[in-house]
N, C-alpha and C positions, 0 to 999 in steps of 0.2 A: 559587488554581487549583482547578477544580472535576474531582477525582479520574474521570478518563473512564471506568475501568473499576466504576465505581459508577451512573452517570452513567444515569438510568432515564429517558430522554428522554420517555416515556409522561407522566410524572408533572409535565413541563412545559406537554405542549400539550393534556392532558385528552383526553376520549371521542371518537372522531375515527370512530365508525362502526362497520361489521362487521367490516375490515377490507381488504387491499389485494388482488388476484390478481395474486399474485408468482410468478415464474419463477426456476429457476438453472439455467444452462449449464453442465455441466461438474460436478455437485453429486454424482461419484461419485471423484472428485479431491481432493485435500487440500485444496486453498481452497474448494472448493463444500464442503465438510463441515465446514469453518469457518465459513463463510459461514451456514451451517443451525442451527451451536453459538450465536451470535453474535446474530441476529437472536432464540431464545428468549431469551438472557440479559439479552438489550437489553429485551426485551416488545415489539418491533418489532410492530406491529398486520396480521400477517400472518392475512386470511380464508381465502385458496385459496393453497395451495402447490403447484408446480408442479416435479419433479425434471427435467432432461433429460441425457442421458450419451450415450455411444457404440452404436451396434445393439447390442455385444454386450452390453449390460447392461441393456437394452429387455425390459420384461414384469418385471424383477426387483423386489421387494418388498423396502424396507427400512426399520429403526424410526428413527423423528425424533423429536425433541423435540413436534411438533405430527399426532402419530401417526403409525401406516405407511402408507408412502408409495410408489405404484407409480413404477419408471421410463420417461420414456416418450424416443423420438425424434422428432428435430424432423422433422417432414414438409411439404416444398416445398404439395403440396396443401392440409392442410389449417395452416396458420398460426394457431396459437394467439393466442386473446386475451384479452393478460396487461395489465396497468398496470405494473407494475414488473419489469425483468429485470434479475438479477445475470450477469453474461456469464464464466464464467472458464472458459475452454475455447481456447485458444490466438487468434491471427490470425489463421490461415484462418476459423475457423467465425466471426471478427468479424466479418470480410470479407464472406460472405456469411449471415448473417443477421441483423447490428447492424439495418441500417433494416429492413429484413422486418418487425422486431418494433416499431422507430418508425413507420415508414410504416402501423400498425396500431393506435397509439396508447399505445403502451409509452415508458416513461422507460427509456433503457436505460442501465446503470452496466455498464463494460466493464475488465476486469483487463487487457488483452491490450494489446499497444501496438501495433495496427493503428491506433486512432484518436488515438493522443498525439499527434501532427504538424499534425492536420484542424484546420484553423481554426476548421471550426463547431462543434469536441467540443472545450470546456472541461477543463484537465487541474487537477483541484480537489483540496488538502487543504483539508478545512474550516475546519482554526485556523488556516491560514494565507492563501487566499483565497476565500471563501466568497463574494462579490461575481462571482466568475467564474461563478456556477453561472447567473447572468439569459443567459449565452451561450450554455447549451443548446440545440439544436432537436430534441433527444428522443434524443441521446445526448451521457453525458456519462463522458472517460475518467480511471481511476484509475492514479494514476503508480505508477513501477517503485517495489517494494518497499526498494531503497537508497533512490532519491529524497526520499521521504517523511519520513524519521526525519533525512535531510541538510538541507531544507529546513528542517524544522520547525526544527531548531535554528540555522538560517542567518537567518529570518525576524526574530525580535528582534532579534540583532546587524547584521542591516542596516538597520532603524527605529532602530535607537541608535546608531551608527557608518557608513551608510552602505557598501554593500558595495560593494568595489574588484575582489575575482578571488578564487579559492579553489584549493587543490589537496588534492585526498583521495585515498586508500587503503580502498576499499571491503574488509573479511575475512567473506564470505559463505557462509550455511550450507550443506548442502548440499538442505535442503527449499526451496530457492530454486529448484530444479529437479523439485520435485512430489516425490511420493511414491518413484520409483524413485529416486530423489538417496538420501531416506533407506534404501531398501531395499540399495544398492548400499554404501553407508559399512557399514550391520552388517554387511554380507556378508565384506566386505574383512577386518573387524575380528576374525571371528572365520579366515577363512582367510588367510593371508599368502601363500599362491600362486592367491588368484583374480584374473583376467583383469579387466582394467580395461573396464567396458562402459559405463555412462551418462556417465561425463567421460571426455577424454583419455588421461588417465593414472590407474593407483591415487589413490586422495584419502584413502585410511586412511592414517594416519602420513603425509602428503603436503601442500603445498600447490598450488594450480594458478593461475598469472597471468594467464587466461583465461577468457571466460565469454562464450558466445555465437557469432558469427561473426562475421570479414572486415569491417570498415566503416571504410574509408578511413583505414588504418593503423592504428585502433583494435578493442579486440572491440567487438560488438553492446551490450551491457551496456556500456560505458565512455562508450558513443555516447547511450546515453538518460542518463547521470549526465552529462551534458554540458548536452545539449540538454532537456532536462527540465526543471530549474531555469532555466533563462536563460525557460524560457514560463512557469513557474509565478511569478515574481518581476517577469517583463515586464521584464527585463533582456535583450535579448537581443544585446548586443558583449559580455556577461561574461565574462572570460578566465577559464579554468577548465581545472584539468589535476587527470585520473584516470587511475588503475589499478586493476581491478576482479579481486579475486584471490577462488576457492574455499578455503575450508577444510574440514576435516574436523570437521566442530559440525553438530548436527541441526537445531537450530533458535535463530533469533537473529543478525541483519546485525550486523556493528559497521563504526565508517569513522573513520582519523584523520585530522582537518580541521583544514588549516592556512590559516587567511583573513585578508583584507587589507584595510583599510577607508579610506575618508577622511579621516577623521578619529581624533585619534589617541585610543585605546583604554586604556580601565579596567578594569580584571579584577572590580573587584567592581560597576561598572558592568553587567557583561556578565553576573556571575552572578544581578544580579537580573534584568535583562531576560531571563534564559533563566527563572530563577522565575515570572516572570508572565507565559510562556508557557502559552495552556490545552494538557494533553498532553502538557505534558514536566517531568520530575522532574529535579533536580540531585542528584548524588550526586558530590560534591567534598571529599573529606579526603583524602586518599592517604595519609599520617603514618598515619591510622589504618584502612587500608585500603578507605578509601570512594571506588569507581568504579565506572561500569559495567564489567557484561558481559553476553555472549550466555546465560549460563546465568540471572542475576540477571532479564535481559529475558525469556525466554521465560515464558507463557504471560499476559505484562503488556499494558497498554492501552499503557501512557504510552511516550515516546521518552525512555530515561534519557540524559544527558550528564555527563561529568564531563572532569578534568585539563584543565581551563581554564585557559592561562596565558599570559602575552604571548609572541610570536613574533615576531623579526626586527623590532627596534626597537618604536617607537612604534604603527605602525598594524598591527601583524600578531596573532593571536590564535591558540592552538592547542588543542585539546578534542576527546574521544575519545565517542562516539557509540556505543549499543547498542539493538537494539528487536529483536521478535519479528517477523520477516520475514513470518510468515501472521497475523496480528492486524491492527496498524497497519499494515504494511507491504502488508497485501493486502485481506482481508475486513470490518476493521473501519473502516477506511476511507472501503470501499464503503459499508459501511450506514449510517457517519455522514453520506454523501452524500444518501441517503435521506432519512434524520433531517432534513438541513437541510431538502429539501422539502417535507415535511408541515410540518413547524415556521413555513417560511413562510406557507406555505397555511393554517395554522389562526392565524397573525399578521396575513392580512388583506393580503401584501404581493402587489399585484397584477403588479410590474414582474417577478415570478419564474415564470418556470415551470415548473410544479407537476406532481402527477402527477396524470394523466387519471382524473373519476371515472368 
């Protein structure tokens, strides 16, 4: 497996230019400033960097890895033109300005789940369907931050076993909910009488079995760990049962996954198929305290798995899931999206398309 947070994609596809006129939506937010961490440590071939945020932080000057950087807002008149946009700024602002920025000649990579449903917006992990990206028409959407680290581990065990149905327990951080998630958890934690304001209820010392809104007896969040997977695997009768619970963790998704396959299942079958996963590490001893967690995951590339073991006879399989909800699960993602495109565009593959020179 080729260690991803090593992984200097530069150094595969050689000299590829000045560089790209990249844009980020939302680059004054925790994934946009991941997203900015991410792309210098990658050596992502960034020429023009482009910040965009909310009015009130328009004219603000801040330092980047690729010097300081004015903020600016996006204006209906004059429509910048970028090649590549990282979108992480909720659903509304997809909504209205994904194509703006396609219809202008921008590849657009979008965090927000306005476009995970669109037929014509490919929802792409790259180790696990990187074929889906020839679907783009100039926006391509990045799955929900559970989905990812779920998938990735669900992918080899369904190439080797055939997948049947799954049921998980997503335990979600609270930087799953941006920056006030994390501001509201210290808050909590140093006052034991503050007012619950960014979740439902207190989440210090709490858990909460909720995440998102209302969607046909499910929360919102339950509804894309559903529906997310069944498009990304092109499986889409997959029977599948979630519960998508907050924890009180800054950073780092975990999800215990109990799946059921066709054919009947190997434990050490399955732990190498999950080894020669690119992206995901096994960390399997429990005797001697070897598993994931959120704390071991954060600030890691890889999707750690571990407690791997048969479930409910012969076809069923059970293993515990941990990743860094804003790395893989959000910004580095994104940029490996990227990466595939340059990568194919300097491989000569014409059936892809690429990002606009």
């Amino acid at each position: 497996m080729k260690d991803q947070s090593l992984f200097q994609f530069m150094d595969e596809v050689g000299e590829t230019g000045p560089g790209y006129r990249v844009g980020i939506v939302g680059a004054t937010g925790i994934i946009g400033k991941t997203l900015i961490g991410i792309l210098h440590q990658r050596r992502f071939p960034v020429g023009d960097l482009h910040l965009y945020a909310s009015p009130e932080s328009e004219g603000r000057w801040i330092d980047t890895p690729f010097g300081q950087k004015c903020i600016e807002r996006l204006n209906k008149a004059r429509p910048p033109h970028l090649q590549l946009v990282f979108m992480a700024a909720g659903a509304a602002v997809a909504r209205e300005w994904g194509w703006r920025f396609a219809h202008r000649g921008a590849v657009v990579i979008d965090k927000s789940s306005y476009f995970r449903d669109k037929s014509y917006a490919p929802l792409v992990i790259p180790e696990v369907n990187p074929e889906s990206i020839r679907e783009h028409r100039g926006i391509i959407a990045n799955p929900n931050c559970t989905t990812i680290p779920l998938v990735a581990a669900l992918k080899p065990l369904h190439e080797a076993f055939g997948l049947a149905g799954f049921t998980a327990v997503s335990f979600q951080s609270v930087s799953g909910s941006g920056g006030n998630g994390m501001l509201t958890l210290a808050r909590e934690l140093e006052d034991i009488n503050a007012e619950a304001t960014t979740f439902p209820h207190r989440i210090a010392h709490n858990v909460i079995p909720w995440i998102g809104s209302p969607a046909g007896g499910h929360s919102s969040e339950e509804k894309k760990m559903i529906n997310e997977p069944r498009k990304i695997l092109r499986l889409p009768r997959l029977p599948i049962r979630v519960t998508a619970v907050r924890v009180p963790i800054m950073i780092g998704h975990s999800l215990a996954l109990h799946a059921s396959f066709r054919k009947p299942v190997s434990v050490e079958k399955a732990r190498k198929a999950l080894e020669s996963m690119p992206g995901v590490t096994v960390k399997d001893d429990p005797a001697d305290g070897l598993y994931p967690t959120p704390l071991a995951a954060a600030g890691r590339d890889e999707v750690l798995v571990g407690r791997i073991r048969r479930d409910r006879g012969w076809h069923g399989l059970a293993l515990w899931i941990s990743a860094d909800n804003l790395r893989k699960g959000a910004a580095l993602n994104a940029v490996q999206i990227a990466e595939m495109l340059i990568t194919n565009q300097a491989a000569g593959d014409s059936g892809v398309n690429t990002i606009p020179g």
